[in-house]
PDB file of N, CA, C and O in Angstrom, chain B, residues numbered from 101:
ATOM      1  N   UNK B 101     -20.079 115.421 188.320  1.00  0.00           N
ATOM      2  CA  UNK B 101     -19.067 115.981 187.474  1.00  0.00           C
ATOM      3  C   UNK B 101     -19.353 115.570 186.028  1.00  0.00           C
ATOM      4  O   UNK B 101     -20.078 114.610 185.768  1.00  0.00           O
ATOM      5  N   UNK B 102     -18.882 116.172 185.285  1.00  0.00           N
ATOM      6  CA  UNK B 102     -19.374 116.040 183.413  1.00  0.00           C
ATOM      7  C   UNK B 102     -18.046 116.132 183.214  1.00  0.00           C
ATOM      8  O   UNK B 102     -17.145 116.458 183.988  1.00  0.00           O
ATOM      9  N   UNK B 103     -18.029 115.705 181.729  1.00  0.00           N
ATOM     10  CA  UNK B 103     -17.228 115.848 181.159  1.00  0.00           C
ATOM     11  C   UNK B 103     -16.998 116.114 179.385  1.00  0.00           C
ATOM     12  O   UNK B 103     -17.113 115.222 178.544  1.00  0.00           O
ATOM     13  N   UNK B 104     -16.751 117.145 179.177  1.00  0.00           N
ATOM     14  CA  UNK B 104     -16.785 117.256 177.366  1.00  0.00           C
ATOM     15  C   UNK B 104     -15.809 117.831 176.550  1.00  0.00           C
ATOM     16  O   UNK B 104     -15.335 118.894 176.950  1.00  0.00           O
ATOM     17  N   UNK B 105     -15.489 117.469 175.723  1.00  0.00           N
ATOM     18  CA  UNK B 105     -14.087 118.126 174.618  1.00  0.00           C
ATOM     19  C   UNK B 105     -15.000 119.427 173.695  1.00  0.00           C
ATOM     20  O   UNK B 105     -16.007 119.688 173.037  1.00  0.00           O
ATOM     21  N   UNK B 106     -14.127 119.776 174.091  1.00  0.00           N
ATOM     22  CA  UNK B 106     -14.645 121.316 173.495  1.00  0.00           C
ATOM     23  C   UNK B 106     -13.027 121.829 172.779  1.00  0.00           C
ATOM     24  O   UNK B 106     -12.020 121.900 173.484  1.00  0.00           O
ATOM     25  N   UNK B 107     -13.025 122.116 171.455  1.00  0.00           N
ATOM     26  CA  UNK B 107     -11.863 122.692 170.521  1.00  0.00           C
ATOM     27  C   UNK B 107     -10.591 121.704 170.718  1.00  0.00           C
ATOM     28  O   UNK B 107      -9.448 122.077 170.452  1.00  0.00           O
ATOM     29  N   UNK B 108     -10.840 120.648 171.117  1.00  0.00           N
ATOM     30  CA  UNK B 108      -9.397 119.387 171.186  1.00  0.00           C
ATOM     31  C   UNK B 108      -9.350 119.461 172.950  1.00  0.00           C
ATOM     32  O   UNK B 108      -8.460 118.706 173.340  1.00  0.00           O
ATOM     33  N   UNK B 109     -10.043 120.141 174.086  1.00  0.00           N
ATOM     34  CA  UNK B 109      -9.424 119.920 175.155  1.00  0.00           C
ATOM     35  C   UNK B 109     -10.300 118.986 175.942  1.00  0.00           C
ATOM     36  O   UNK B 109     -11.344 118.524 175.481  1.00  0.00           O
ATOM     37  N   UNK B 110      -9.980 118.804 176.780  1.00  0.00           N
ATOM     38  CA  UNK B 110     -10.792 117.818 177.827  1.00  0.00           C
ATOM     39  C   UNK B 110     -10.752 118.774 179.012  1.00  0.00           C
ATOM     40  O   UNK B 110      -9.818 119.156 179.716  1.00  0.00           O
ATOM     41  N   UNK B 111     -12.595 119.151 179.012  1.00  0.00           N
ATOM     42  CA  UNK B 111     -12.942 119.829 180.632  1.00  0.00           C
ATOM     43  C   UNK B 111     -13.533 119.356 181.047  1.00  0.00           C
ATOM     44  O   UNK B 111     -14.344 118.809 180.300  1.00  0.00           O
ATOM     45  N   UNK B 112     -13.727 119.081 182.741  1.00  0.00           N
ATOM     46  CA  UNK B 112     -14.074 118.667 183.649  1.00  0.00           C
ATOM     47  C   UNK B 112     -15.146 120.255 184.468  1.00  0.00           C
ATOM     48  O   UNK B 112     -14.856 121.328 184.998  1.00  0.00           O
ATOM     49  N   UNK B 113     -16.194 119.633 184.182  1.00  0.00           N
ATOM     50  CA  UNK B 113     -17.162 120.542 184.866  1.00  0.00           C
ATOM     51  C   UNK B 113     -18.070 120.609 185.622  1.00  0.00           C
ATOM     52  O   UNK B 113     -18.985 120.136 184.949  1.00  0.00           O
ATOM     53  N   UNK B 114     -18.417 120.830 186.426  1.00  0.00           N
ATOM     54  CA  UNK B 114     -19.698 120.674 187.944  1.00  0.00           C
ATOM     55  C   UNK B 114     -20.926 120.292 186.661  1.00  0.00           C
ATOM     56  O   UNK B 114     -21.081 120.369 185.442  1.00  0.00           O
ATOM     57  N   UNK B 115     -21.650 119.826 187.952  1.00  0.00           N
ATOM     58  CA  UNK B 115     -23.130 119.703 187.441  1.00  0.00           C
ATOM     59  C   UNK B 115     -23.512 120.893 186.781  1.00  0.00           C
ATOM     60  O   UNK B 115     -23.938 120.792 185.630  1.00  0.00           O
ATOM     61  N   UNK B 116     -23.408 122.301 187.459  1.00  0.00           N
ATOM     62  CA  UNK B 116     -24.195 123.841 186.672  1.00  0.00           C
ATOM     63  C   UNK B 116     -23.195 123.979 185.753  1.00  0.00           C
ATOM     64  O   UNK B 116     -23.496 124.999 185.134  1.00  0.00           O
ATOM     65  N   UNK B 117     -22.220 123.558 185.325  1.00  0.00           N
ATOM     66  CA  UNK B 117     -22.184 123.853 184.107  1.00  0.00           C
ATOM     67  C   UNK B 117     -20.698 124.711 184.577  1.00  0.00           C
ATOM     68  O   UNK B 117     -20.465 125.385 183.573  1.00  0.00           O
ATOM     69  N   UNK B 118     -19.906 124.926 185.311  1.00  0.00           N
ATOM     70  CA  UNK B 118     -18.837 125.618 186.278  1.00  0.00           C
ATOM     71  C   UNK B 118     -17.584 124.802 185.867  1.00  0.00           C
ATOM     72  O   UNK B 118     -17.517 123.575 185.936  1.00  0.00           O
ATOM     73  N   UNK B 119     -16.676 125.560 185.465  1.00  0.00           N
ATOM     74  CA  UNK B 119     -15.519 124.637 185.023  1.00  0.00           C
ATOM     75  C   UNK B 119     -14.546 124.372 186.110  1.00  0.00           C
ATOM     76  O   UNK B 119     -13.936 125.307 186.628  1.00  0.00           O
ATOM     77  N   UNK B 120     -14.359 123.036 186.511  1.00  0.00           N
ATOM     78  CA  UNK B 120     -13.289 122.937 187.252  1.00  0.00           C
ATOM     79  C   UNK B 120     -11.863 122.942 186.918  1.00  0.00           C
ATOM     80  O   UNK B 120     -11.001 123.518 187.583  1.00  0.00           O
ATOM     81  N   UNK B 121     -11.670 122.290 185.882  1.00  0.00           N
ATOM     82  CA  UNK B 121     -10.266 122.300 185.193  1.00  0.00           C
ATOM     83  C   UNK B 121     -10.176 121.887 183.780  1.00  0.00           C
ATOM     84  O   UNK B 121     -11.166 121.529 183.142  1.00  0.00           O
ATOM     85  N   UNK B 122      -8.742 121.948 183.197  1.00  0.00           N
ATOM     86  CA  UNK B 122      -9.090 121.568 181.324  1.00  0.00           C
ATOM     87  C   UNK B 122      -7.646 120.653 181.992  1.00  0.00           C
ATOM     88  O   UNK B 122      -6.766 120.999 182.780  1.00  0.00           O
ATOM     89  N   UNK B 123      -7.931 119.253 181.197  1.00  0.00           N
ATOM     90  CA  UNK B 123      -6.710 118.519 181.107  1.00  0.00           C
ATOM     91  C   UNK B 123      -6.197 118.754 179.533  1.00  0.00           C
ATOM     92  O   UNK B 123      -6.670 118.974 178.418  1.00  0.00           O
ATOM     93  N   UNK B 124      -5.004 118.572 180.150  1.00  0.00           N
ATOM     94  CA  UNK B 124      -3.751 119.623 178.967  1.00  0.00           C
ATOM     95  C   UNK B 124      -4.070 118.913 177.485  1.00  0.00           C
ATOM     96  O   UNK B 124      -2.958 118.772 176.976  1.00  0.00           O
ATOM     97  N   UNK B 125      -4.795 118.548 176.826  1.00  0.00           N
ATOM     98  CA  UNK B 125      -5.002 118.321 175.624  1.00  0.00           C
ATOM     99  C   UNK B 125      -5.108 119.620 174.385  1.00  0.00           C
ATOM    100  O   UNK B 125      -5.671 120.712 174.458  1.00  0.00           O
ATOM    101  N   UNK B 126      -4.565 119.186 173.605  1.00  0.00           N
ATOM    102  CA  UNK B 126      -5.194 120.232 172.365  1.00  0.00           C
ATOM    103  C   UNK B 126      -5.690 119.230 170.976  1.00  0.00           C
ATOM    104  O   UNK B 126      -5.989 119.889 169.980  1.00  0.00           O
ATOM    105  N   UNK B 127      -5.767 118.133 170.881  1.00  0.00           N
ATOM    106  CA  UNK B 127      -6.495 116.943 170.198  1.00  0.00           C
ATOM    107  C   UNK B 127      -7.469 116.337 170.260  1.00  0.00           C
ATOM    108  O   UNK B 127      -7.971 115.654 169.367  1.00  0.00           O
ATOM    109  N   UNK B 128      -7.955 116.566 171.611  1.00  0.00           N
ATOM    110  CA  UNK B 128      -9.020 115.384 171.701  1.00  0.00           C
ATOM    111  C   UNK B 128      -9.902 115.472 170.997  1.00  0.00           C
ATOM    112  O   UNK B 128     -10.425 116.462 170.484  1.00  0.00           O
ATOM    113  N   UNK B 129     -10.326 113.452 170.870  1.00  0.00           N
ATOM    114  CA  UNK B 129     -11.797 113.763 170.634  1.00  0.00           C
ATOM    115  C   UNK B 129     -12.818 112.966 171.065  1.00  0.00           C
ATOM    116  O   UNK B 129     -13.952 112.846 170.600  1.00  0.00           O
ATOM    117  N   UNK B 130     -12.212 112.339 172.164  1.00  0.00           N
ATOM    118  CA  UNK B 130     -13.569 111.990 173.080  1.00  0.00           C
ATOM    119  C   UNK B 130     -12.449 111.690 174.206  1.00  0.00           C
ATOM    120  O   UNK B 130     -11.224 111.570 174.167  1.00  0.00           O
ATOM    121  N   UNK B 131     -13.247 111.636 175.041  1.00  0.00           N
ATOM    122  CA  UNK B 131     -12.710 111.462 176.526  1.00  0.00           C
ATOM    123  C   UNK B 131     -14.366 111.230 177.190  1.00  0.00           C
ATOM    124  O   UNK B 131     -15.436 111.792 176.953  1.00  0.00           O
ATOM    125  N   UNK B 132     -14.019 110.274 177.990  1.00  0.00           N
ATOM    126  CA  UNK B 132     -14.674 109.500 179.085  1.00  0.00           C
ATOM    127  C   UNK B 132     -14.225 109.203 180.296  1.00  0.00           C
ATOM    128  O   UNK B 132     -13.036 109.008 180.547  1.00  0.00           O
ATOM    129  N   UNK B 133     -15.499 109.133 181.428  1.00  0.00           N
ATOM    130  CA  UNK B 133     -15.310 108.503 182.924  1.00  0.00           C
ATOM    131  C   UNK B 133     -14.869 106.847 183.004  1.00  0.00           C
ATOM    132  O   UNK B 133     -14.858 106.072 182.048  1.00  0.00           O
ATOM    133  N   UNK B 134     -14.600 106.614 184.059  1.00  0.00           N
ATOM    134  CA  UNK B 134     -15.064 105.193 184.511  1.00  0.00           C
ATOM    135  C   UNK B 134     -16.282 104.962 185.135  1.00  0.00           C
ATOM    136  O   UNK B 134     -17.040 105.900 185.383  1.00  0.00           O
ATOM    137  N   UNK B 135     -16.541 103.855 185.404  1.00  0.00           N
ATOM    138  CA  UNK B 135     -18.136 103.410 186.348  1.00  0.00           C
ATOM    139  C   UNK B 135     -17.559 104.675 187.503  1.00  0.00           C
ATOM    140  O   UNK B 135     -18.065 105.797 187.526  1.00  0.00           O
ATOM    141  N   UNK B 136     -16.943 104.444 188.001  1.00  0.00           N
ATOM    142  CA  UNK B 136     -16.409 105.262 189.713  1.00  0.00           C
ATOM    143  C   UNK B 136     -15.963 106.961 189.384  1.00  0.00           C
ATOM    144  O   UNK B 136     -15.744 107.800 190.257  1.00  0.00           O
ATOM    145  N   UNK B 137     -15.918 107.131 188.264  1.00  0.00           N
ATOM    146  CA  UNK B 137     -15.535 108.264 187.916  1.00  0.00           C
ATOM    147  C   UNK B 137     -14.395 109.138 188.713  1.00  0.00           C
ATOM    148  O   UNK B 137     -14.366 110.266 189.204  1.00  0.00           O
ATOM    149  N   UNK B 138     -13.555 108.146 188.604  1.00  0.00           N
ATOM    150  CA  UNK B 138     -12.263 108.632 189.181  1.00  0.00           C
ATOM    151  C   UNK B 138     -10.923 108.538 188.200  1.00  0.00           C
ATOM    152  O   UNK B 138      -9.874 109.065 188.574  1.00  0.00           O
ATOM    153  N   UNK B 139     -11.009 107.840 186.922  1.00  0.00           N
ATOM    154  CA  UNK B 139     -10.086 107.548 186.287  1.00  0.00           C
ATOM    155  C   UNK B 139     -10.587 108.552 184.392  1.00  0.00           C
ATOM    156  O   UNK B 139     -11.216 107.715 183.745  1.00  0.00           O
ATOM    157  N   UNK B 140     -10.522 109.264 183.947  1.00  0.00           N
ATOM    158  CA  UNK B 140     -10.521 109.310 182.454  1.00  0.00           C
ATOM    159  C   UNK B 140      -9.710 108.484 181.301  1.00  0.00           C
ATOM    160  O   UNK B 140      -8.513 108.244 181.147  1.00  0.00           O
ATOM    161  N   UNK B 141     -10.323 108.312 180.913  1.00  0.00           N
ATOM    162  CA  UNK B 141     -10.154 108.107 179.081  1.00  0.00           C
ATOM    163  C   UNK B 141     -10.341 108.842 177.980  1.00  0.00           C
ATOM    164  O   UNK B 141     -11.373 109.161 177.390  1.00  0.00           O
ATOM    165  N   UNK B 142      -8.680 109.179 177.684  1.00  0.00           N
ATOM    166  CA  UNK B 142      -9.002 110.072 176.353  1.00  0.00           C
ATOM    167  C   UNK B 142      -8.005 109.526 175.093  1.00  0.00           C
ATOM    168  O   UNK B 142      -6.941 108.907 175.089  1.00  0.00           O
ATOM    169  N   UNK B 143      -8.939 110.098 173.962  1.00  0.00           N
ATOM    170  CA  UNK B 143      -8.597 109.729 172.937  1.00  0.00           C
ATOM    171  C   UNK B 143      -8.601 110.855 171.910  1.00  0.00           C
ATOM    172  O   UNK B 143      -9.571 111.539 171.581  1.00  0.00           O
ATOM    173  N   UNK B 144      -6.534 110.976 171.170  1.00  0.00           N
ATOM    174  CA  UNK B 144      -6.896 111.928 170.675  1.00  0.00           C
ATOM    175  C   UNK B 144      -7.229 111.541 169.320  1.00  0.00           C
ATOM    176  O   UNK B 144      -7.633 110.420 169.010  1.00  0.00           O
ATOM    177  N   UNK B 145      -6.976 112.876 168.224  1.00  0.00           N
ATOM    178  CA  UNK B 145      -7.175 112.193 166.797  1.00  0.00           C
ATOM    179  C   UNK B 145      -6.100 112.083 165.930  1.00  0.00           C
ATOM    180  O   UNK B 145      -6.284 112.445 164.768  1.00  0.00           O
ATOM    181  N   UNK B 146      -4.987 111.647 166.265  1.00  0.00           N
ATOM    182  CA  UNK B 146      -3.961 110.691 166.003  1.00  0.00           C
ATOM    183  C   UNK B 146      -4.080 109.224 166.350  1.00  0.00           C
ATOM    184  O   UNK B 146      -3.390 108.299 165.922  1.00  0.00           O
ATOM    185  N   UNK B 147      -4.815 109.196 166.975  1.00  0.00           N
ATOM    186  CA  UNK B 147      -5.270 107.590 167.381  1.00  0.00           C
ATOM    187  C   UNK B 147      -4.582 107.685 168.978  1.00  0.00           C
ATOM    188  O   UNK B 147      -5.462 107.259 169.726  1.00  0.00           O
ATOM    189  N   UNK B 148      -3.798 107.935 169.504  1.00  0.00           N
ATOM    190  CA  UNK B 148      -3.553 108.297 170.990  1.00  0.00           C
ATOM    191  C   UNK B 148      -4.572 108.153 172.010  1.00  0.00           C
ATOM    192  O   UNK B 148      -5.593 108.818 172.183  1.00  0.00           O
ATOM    193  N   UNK B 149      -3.956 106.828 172.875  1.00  0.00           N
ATOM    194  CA  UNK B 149      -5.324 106.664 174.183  1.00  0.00           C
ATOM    195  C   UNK B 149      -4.192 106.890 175.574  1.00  0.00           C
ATOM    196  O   UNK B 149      -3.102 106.349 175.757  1.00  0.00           O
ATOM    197  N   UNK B 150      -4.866 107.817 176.362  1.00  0.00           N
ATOM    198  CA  UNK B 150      -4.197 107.711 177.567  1.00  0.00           C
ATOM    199  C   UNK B 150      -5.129 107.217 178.653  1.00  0.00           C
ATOM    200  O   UNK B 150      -6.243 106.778 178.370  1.00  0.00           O
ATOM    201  N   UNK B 151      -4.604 107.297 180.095  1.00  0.00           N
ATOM    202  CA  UNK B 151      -5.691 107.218 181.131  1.00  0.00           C
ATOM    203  C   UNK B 151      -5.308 107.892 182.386  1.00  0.00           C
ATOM    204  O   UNK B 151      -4.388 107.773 183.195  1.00  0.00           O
ATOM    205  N   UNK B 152      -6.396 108.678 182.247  1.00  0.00           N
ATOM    206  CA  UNK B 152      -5.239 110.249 183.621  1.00  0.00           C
ATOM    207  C   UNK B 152      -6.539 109.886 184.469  1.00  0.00           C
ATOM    208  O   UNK B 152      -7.613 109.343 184.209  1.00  0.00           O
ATOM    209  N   UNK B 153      -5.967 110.419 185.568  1.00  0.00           N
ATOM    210  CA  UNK B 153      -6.861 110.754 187.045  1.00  0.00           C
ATOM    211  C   UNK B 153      -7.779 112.032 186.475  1.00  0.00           C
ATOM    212  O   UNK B 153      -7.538 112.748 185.504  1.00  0.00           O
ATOM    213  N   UNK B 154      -8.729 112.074 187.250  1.00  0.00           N
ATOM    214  CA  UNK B 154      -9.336 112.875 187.431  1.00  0.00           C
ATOM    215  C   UNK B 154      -8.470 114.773 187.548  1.00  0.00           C
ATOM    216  O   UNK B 154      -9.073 115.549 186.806  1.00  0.00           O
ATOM    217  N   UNK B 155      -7.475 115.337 188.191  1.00  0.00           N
ATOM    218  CA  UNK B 155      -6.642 115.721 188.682  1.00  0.00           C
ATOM    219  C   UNK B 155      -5.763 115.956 187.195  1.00  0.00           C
ATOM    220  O   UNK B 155      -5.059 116.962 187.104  1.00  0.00           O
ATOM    221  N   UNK B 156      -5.814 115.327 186.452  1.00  0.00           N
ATOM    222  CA  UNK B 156      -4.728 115.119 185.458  1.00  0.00           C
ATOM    223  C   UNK B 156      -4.011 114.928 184.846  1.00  0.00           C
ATOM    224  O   UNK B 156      -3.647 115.227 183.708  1.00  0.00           O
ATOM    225  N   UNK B 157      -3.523 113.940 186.213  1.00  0.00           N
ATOM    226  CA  UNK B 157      -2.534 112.931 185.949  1.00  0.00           C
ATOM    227  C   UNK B 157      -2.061 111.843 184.861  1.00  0.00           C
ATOM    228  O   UNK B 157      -3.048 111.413 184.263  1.00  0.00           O
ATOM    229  N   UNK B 158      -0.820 111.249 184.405  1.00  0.00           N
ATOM    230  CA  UNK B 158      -1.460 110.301 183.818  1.00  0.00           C
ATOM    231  C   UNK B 158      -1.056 109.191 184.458  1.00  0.00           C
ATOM    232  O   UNK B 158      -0.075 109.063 185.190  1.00  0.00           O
ATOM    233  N   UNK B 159      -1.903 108.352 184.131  1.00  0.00           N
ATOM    234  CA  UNK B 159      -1.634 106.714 184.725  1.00  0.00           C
ATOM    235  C   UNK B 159      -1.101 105.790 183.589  1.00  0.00           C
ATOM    236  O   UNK B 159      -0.312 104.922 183.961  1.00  0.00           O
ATOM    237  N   UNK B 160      -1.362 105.831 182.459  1.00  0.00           N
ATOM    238  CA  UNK B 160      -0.820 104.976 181.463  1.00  0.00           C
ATOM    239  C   UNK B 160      -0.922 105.638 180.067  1.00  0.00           C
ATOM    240  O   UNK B 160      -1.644 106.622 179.909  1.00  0.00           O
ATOM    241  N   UNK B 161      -0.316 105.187 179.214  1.00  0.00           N
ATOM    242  CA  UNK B 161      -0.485 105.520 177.335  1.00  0.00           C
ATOM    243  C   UNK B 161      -0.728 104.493 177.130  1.00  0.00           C
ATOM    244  O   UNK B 161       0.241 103.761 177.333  1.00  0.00           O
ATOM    245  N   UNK B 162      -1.541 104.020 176.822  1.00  0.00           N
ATOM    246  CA  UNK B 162      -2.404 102.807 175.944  1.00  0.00           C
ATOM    247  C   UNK B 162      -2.013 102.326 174.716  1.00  0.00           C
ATOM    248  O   UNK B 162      -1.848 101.135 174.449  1.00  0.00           O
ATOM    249  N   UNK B 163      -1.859 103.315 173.926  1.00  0.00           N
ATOM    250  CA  UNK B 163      -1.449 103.677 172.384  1.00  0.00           C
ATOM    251  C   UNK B 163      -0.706 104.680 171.818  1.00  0.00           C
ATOM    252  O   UNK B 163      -1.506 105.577 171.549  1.00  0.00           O
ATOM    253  N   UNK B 164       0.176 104.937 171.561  1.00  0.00           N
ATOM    254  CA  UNK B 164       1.002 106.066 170.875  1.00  0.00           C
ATOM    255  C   UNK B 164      -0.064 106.938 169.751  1.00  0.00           C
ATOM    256  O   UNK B 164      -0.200 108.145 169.551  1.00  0.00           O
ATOM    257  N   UNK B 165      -0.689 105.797 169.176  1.00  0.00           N
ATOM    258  CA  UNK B 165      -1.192 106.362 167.741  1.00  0.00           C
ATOM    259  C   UNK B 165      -2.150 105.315 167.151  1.00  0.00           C
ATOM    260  O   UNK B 165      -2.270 104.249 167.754  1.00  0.00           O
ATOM    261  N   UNK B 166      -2.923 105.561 165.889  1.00  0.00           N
ATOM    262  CA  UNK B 166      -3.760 104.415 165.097  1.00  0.00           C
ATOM    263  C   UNK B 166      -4.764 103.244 166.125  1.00  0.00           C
ATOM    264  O   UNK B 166      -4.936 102.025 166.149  1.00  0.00           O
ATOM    265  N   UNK B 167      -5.277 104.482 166.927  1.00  0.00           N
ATOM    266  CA  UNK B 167      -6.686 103.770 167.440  1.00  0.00           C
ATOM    267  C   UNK B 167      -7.963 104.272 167.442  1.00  0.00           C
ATOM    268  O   UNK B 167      -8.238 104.860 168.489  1.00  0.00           O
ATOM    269  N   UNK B 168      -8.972 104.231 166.491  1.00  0.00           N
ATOM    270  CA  UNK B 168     -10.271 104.941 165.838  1.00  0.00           C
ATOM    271  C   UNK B 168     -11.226 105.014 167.347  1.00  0.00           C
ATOM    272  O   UNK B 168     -11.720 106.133 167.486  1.00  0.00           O
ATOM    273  N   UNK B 169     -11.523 104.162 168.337  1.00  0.00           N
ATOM    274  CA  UNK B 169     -12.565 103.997 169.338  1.00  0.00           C
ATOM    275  C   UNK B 169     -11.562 103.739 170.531  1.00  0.00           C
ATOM    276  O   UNK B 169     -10.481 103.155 170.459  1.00  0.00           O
ATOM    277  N   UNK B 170     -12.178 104.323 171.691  1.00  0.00           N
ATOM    278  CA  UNK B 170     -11.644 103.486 173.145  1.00  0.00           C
ATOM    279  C   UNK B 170     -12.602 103.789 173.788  1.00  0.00           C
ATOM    280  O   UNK B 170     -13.407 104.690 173.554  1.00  0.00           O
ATOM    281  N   UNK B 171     -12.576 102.928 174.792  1.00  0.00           N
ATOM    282  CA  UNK B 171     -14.083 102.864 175.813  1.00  0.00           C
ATOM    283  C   UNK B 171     -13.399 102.547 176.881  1.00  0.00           C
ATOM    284  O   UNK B 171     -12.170 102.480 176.911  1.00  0.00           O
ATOM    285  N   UNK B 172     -14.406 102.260 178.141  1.00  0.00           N
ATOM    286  CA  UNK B 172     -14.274 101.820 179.445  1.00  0.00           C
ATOM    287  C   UNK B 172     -15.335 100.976 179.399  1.00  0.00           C
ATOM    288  O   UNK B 172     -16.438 101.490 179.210  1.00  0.00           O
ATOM    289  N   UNK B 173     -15.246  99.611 179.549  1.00  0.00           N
ATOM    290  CA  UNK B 173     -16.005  98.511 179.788  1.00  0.00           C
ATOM    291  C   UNK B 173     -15.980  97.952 180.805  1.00  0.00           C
ATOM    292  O   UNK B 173     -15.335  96.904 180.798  1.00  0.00           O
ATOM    293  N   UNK B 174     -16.609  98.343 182.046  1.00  0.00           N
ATOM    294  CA  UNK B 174     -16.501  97.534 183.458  1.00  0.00           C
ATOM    295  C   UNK B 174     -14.943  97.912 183.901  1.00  0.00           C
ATOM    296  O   UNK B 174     -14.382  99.005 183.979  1.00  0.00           O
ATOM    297  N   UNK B 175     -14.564  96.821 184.109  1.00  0.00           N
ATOM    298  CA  UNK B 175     -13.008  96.985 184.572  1.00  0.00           C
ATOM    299  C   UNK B 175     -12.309  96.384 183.367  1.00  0.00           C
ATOM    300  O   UNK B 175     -11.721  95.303 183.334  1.00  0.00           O
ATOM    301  N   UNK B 176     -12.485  97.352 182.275  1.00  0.00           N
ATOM    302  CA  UNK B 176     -11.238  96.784 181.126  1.00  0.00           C
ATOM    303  C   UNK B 176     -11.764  98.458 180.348  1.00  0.00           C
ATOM    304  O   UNK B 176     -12.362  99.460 180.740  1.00  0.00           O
ATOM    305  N   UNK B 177     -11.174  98.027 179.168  1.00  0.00           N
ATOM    306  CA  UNK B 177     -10.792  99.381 178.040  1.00  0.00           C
ATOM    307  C   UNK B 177     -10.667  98.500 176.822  1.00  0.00           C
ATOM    308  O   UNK B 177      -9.766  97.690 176.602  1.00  0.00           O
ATOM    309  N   UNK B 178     -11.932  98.843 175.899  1.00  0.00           N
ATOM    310  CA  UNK B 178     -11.327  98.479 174.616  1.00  0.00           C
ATOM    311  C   UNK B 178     -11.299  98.852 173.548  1.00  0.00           C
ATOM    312  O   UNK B 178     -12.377  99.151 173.034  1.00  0.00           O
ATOM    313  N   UNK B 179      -9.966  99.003 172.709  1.00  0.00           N
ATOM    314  CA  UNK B 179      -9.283  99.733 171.832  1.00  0.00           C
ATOM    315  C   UNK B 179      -9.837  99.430 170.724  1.00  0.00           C
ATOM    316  O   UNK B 179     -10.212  98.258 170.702  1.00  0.00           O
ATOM    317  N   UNK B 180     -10.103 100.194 169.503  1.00  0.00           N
ATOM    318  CA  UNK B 180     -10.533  99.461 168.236  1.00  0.00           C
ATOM    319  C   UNK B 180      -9.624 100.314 166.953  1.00  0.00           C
ATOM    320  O   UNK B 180      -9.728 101.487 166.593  1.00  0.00           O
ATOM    321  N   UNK B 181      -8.967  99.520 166.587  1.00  0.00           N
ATOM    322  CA  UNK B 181      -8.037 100.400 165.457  1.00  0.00           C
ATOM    323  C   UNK B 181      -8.605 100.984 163.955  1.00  0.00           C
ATOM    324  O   UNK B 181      -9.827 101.131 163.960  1.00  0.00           O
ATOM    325  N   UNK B 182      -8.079 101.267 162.947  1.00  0.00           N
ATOM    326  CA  UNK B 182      -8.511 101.500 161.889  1.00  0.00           C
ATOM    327  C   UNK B 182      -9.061 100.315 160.931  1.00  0.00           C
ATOM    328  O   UNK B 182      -9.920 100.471 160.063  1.00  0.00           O
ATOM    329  N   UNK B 183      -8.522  99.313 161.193  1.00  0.00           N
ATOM    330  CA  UNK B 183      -8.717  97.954 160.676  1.00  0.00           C
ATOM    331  C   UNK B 183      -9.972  97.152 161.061  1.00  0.00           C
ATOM    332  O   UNK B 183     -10.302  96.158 160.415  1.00  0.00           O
ATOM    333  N   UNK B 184     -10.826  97.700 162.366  1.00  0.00           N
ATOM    334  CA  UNK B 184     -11.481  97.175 163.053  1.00  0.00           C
ATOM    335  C   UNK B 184     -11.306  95.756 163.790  1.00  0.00           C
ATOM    336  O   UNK B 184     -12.167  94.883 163.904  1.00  0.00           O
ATOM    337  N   UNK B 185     -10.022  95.740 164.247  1.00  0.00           N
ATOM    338  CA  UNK B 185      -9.277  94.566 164.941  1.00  0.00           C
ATOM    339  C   UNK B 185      -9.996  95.767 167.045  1.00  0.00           C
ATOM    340  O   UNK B 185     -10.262  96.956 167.215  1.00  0.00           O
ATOM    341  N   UNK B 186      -9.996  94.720 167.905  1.00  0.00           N
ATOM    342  CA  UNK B 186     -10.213  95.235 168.960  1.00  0.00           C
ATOM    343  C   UNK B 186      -9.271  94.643 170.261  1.00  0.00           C
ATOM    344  O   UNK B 186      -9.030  93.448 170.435  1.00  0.00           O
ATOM    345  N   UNK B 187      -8.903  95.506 170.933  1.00  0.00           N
ATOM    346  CA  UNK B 187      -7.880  94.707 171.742  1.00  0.00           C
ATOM    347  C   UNK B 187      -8.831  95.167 173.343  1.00  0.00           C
ATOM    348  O   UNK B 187      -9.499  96.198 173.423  1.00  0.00           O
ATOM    349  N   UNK B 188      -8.709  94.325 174.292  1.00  0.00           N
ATOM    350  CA  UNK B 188      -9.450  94.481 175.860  1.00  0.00           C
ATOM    351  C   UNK B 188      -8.124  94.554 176.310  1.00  0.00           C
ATOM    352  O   UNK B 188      -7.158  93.890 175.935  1.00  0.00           O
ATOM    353  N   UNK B 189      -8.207  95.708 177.418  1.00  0.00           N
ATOM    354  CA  UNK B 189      -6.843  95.606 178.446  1.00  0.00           C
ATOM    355  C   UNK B 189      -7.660  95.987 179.422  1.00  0.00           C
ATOM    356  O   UNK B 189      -8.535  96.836 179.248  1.00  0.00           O
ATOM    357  N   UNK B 190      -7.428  95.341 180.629  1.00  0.00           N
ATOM    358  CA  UNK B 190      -7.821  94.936 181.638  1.00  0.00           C
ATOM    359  C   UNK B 190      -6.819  96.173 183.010  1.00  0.00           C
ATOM    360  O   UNK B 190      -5.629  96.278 183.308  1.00  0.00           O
ATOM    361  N   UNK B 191      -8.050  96.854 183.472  1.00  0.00           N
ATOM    362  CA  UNK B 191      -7.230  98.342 184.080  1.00  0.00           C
ATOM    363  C   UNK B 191      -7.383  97.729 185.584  1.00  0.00           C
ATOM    364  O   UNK B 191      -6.304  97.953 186.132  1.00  0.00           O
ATOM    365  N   UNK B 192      -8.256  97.048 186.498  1.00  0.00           N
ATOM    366  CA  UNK B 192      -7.925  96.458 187.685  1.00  0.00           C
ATOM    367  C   UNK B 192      -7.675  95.498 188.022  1.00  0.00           C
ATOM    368  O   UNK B 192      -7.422  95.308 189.212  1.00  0.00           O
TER     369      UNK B 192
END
């Protein structure tokens, strides 16, 4: 499965290139897997981090707003603001 933001959305697409679904975004601007690729990370450009299922769901809001970077690091997530201050939150 892939994954890429295309015009603010987050799609989820087969290997050939076949769209499976768009999670409801109209901001994004990056979104990422986990190692297991069962969980996403997206980030819009308000600074907004969520973490949805695969499916769409969401599992948490991270940040309302004013976060420049988010990642998936092993089993954590870390946030980096405009200030370049970085916070680790720990997802298992």
């Amino acid at each position: 499965m892939q994954i890429r933001v295309v015009s603010g959305r987050v799609e989820l697409r087969k290997e050939n290139g076949v769209l499976i679904r768009v999670i409801g975004y109209s901001n994004a601007v990056h979104a990422e897997f986990n190692d297991s690729k069962n969980m996403l990370l997206i980030l819009s450009e308000t600074g907004k981090v969520e973490v949805r299922t695969v499916e769409g769901n969401l599992i948490s809001e991270l940040a309302p707003a004013g976060i420049k970077h988010a990642e998936f690091s092993r089993n954590s997530i870390i946030l980096s603001n405009h200030n370049g201050e970085s916070k680790v939150i720990n997802y298992m």
